[in-house]
Phi, psi and omega in degrees: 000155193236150151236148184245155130209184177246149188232156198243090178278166158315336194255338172146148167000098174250141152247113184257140216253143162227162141226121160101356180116357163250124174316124158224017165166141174246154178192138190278169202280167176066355187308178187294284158263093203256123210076343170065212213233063187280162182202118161141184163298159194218100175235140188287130175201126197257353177300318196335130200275340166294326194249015174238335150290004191271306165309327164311316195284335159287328140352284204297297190318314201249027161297320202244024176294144176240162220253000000 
C-alpha cells in the first residue's frame, strides 16, 4: 500500500508518495514520469508521520528561497 499527499508549493502542486514509513517519491503534477512504475493501491492520507515531515522540510526549504 502506498500512501500520498499533496504539498502546495510556490512552484505548483508536489505530491508527495510513502510506503512503509519511507519517503519514496516526490512530483510535480503533469511531470514526464509521475507517480514512476508505482504498483498497487495509492490512498490519500495526510496524517503519515513521514509526509508531514517531509512536507515540514518543504515549509523550510521554501521559506528560505530568496526572490
Amino acid at each position: 500500500m502506498f500512501y500520498k499527499s499533496c504539498y502546495q508549493s510556490p512552484l505548483g502542486e508536489i505530491v508527495l508518495v510513502s510506503k512503509e514509513n519511507q519517503l519514496i517519491g516526490a512530483w510535480m503534477e503533469g511531470q514526464k514520469y509521475y507517480l514512476g512504475k508505482l504498483k498497487g493501491e495509492i490512498q490519500e492520507k495526510d496524517n503519515q508521520e513521514i509526509l508531514i515531515k517531509a512536507k515540514s522540510w518543504l515549509n523550510r526549504y521554501f521559506k528560505r528561497r530568496k526572490t
